[in-house]
C-alpha positions in Angstrom: -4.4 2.6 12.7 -2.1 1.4 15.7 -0.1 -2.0 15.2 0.0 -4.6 18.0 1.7 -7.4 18.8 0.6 -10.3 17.4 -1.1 -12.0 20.4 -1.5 -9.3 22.5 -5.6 -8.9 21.5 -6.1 -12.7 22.8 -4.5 -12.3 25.8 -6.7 -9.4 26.8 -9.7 -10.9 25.4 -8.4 -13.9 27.9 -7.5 -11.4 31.1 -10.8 -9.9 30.9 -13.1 -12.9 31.3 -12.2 -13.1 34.6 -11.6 -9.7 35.8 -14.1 -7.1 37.1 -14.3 -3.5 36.3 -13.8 -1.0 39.4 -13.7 2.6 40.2 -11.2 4.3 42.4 -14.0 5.6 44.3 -16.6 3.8 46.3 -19.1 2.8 43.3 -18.7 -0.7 41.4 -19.6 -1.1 38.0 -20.8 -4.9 37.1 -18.0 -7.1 35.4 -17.7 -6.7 31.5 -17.5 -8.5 28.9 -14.8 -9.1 25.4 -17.7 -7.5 23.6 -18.0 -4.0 25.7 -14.2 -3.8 24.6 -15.1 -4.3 21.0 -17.3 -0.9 20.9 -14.4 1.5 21.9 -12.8 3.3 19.2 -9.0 2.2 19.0 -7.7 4.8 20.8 -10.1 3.5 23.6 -8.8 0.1 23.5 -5.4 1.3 23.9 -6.0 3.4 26.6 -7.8 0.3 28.3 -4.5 -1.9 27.4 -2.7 0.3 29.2 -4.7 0.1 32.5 -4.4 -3.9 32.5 -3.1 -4.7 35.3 -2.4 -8.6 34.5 -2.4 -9.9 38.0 -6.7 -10.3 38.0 -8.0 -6.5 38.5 -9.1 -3.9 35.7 -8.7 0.0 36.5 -10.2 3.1 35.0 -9.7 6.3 35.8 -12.4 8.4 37.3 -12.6 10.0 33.8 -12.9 6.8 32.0 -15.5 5.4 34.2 -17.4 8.5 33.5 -17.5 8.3 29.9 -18.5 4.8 29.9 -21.3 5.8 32.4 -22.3 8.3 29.2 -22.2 5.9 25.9 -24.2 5.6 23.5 -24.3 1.7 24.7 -25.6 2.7 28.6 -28.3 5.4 27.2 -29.8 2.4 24.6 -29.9 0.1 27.2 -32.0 2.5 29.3 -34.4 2.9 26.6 -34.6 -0.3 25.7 -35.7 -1.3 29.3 -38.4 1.8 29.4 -40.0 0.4 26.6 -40.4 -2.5 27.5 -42.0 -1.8 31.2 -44.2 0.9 29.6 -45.3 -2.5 26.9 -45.7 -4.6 30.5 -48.1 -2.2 31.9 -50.0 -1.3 28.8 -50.2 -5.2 28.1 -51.7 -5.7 31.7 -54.1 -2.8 31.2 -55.8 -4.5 28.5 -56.1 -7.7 30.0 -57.6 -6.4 33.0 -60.5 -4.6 30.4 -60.8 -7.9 28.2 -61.5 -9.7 31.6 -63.9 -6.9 32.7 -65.3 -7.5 29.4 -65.0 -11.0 28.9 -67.8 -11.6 32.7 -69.6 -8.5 32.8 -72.3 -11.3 34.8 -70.2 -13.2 37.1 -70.3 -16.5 35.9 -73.0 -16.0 33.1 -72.5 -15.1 29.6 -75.7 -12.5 28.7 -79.4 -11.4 29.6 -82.0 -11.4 27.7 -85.9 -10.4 27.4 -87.7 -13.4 26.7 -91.2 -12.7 25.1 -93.0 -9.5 25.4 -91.6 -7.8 28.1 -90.7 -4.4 29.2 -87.0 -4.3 29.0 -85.1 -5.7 32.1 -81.9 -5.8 33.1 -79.0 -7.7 35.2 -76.1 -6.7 36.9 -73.4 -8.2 39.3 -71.9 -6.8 42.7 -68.2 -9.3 42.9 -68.0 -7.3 46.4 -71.2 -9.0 47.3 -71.0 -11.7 45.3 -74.8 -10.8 44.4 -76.7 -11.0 41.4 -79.9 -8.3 40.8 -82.0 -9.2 38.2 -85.2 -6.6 37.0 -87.7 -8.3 34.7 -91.1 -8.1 33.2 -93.4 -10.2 31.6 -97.3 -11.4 32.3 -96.1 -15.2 33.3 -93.6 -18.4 32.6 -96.7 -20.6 31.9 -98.9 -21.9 29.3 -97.8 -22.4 25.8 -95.5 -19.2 25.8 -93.2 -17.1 28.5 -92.5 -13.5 28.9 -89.5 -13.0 31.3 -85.9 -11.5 31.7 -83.5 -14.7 31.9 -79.6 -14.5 32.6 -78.2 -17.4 31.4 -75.1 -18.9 29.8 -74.9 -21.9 27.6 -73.8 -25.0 29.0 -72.8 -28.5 27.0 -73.0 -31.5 29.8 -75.3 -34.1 30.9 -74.9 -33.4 34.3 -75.4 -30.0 36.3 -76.0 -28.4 39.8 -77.7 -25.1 40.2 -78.0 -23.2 43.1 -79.0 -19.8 44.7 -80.3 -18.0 47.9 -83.6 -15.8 46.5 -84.8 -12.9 48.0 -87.9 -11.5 46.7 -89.2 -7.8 47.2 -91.1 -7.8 50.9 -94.4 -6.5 49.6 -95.5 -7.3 46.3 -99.3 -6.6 44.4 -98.9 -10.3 43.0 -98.5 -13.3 44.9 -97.3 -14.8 41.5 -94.8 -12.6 40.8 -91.6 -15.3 40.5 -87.8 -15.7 39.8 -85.3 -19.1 40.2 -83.5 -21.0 38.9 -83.7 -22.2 34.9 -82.7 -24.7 32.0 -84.1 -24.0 29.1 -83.6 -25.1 25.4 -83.5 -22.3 23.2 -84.0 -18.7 24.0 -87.3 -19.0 21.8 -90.4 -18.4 24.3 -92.2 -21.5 23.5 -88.6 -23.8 23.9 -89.0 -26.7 26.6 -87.5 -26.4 30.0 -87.6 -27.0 33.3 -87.3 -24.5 36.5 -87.6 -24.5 40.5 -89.1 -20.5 40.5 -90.1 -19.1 44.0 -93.4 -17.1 44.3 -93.9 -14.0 46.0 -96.7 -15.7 48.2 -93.8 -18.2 49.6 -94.6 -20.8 47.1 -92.0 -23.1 45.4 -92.4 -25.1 42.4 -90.8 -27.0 40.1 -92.6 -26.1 35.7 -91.6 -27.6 32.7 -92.5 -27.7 29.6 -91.6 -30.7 27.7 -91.9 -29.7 24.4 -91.7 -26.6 22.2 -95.1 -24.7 22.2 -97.0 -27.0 24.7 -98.7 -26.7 27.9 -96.5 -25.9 31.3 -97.0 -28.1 33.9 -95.7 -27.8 37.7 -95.0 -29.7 40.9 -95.2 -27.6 43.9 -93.0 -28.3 46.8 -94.4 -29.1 50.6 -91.1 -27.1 51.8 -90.7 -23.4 51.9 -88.3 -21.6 51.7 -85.5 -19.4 49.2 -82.5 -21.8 49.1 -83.5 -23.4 45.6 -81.2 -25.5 44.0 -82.2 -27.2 40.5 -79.9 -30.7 39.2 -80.1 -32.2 36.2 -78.6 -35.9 36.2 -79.2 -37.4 32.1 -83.0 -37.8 31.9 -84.1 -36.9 35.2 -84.3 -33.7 36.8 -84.6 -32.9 40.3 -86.1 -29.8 42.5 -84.5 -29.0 46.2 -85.6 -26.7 48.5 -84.2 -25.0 51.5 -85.3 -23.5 54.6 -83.8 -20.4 56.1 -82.6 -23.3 58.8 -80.4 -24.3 56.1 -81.6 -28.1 55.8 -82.4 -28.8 51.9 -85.2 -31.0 50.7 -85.1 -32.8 47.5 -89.1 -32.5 46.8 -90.1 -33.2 43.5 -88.5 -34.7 40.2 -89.3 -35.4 36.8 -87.7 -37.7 33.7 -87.5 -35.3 30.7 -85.8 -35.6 27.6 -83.6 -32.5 27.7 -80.8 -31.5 25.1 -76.6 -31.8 25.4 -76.6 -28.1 25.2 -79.0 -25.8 26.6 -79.2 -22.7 28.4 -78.5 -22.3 32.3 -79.5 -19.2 34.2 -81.7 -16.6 36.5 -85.2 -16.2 35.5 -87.4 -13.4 37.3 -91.1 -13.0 35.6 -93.1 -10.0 37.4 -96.8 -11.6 36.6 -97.6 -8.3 35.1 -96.6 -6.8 31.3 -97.2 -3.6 32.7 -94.8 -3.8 35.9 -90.9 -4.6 36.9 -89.9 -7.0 39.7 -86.6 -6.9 41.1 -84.9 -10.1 42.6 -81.6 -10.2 44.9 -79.5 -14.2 43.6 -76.9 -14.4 45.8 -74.8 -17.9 46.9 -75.2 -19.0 43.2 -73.4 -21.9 42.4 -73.4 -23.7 38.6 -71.6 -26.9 38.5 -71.3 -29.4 35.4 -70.2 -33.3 35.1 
């Protein structure tokens, strides 16, 4: 092991924090550090002792500068930064799925047949910002429904729902329906309260105010398929649209409703045998 002068180690360790590394060609290598000294064998650090040049500049030869370039140090650093972007991207990979996964409906949770239905479905264009909803079921009425509902579960006392319908051109049933919903429980005799829009033009606002009783309606003296359903506490209010844009708030109602209750797209076909397929676009859910 090679002596040195006692001293002589500082006063490197001291030259080198403020001297940069440089080739003799054109290429410079970013300043070093005590610690990059510390990894060369002893004949290494001699040989870099000897190339001090004390008045502020470091010098390797080519040869040097090409071994350095070739460490073990240089090739773990590489792979340590490879790792980690390949980590980044996979990371980001799986975000993008869980958020794919997380809003398969746009701004609704799940769908679901309600009653005895033949089995709908829903789906969402983000391109188009549209919602198509395909459900069964003889009728939202009575004591019971049979529908296919979108929904998502919503906590507040306050809440705006809106959409733009459109309805298939030419339908059998004039009471085929879909809208907008609230809606206690996804049992089919729950209370709720909905502005649905007919296939014969007509808009009403149904409700049932407790589980298992009677539906009862208020139909609107305005057409048209801008519907938008608000709850404020107790009292619950229909508005209606026409394709001029101007929205009339019709009808409303005072209804002992639940903190928590379901918020969604409800399409009914009037028929247990048949589907009926309903275009929501412009939907809007809002909550105080």
């Amino acid at each position: 092991m090679s002596r040195r002068r006692k001293g002589q180690s500082e006063r490197i360790r001291v030259v080198v924090r403020s001297c940069s590394l440089y080739t003799l060609g054109p290429c410079q290598i970013a300043p070093l550090s005590p610690a990059f000294f510390a990894r060369f064998s002893t004949r290494r650090r001699q040989r870099a002792q000897a190339n001090l040049d004390l008045s502020g500049s470091v010098y390797y030869r080519r040869q040097v500068i090409m071994s350095f370039e070739g460490n073990r140090f240089a090739k773990k650093r590489w792979l340590s930064g490879l790792l980690v972007a390949l980590l980044l991207t996979n990371t980001l990979i799986q975000l993008r799925g869980a958020d794919k996964k997380k809003q398969p409906f746009g701004i609704f949770e799940q769908t679901t047949d309600i009653g005895q239905v033949r089995p709908g479905s829903s789906s969402y264009d983000p391109v188009k910002k549209r919602y198509t909803i395909t459900g069964g079921g003889a009728d939202i009425w009575g004591d019971g429904d049979d529908f296919h509902f979108l929904w998502r579960k919503v906590s507040a006392n306050g809440i705006t729902l809106t959409c733009t319908l459109e309805l298939p051109p030419e339908t059998d049933d004039p009471y085929s329906k879909a809208g907008l919903m609230l809606r206690e429980s996804l049992d089919r005799k729950a209370p709720f309260v909905a502005v649905l829009l007919h296939s014969n033009g007509t808009v009403a606002l149904q409700f049932r105010r407790e589980t298992g009783g009677q539906t009862e309606q208020m139909i609107s003296p305005t057409k048209g398929n801008h519907l938008i359903l608000e709850r404020k506490d107790r009292w619950l209010f229909m508005s209606v649209g026409s394709p001029e844009g101007d929205y009339v708030s019709d009808e409303y109602i005072v209804l002992g409703f639940p903190d928590s209750f379901y918020a969604g797209l409800a399409v009914c076909a009037h028929n247990r045998d048949r589907l009926l397929t309903a275009h929501f676009s412009d939907v809007i859910l809002d909550t105080e």
